[in-house]
C-alpha positions, 0 to 999 in steps of 0.5 A: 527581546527582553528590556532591561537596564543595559545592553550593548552597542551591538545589540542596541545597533540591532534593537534601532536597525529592527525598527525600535527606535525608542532606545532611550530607555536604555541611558541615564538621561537623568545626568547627562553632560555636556562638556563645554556647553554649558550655556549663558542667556542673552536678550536679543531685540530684533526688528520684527521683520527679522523675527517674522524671517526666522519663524517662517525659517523655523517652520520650513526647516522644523526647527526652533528659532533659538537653535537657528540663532545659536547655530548661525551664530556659531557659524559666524564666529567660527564655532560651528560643529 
């Protein structure tokens, strides 16, 4: 299929269900929003057992130590998706 700058969600359902996963392409990453999630930063000092907790929770699940923190701690005040 010939790439070009748009398609529809159909045919961008087809393009991801034959196997080209790279689908990017196909949106303007460049000025994505996200609606009520823009972030402010915050230094935590943890003990270092519990940093050594969530390294070792990062590797068995593959996923980064901040999104682990940010998503327990949406889930703790009842913000969780």
């Amino acid at each position: 299929m010939q790439d070009k700058a748009w398609t529809d969600s159909e045919e961008l359902d087809k393009l991801f269900d034959d196997g080209d996963k790279d689908v990017l392409h196909y949106f303007d990453t460049d000025h994505v929003e996200h609606p009520g999630q823009k972030a402010r930063s915050v230094v935590v000092d943890l003990p270092i057992p519990v940093y050594d907790a969530l390294e070792r929770e990062s590797g068995r699940t593959g996923t980064p130590v901040q999104n682990l923190i940010e998503s327990w701690v949406q889930e703790k005040v009842g913000l969780a998706a």
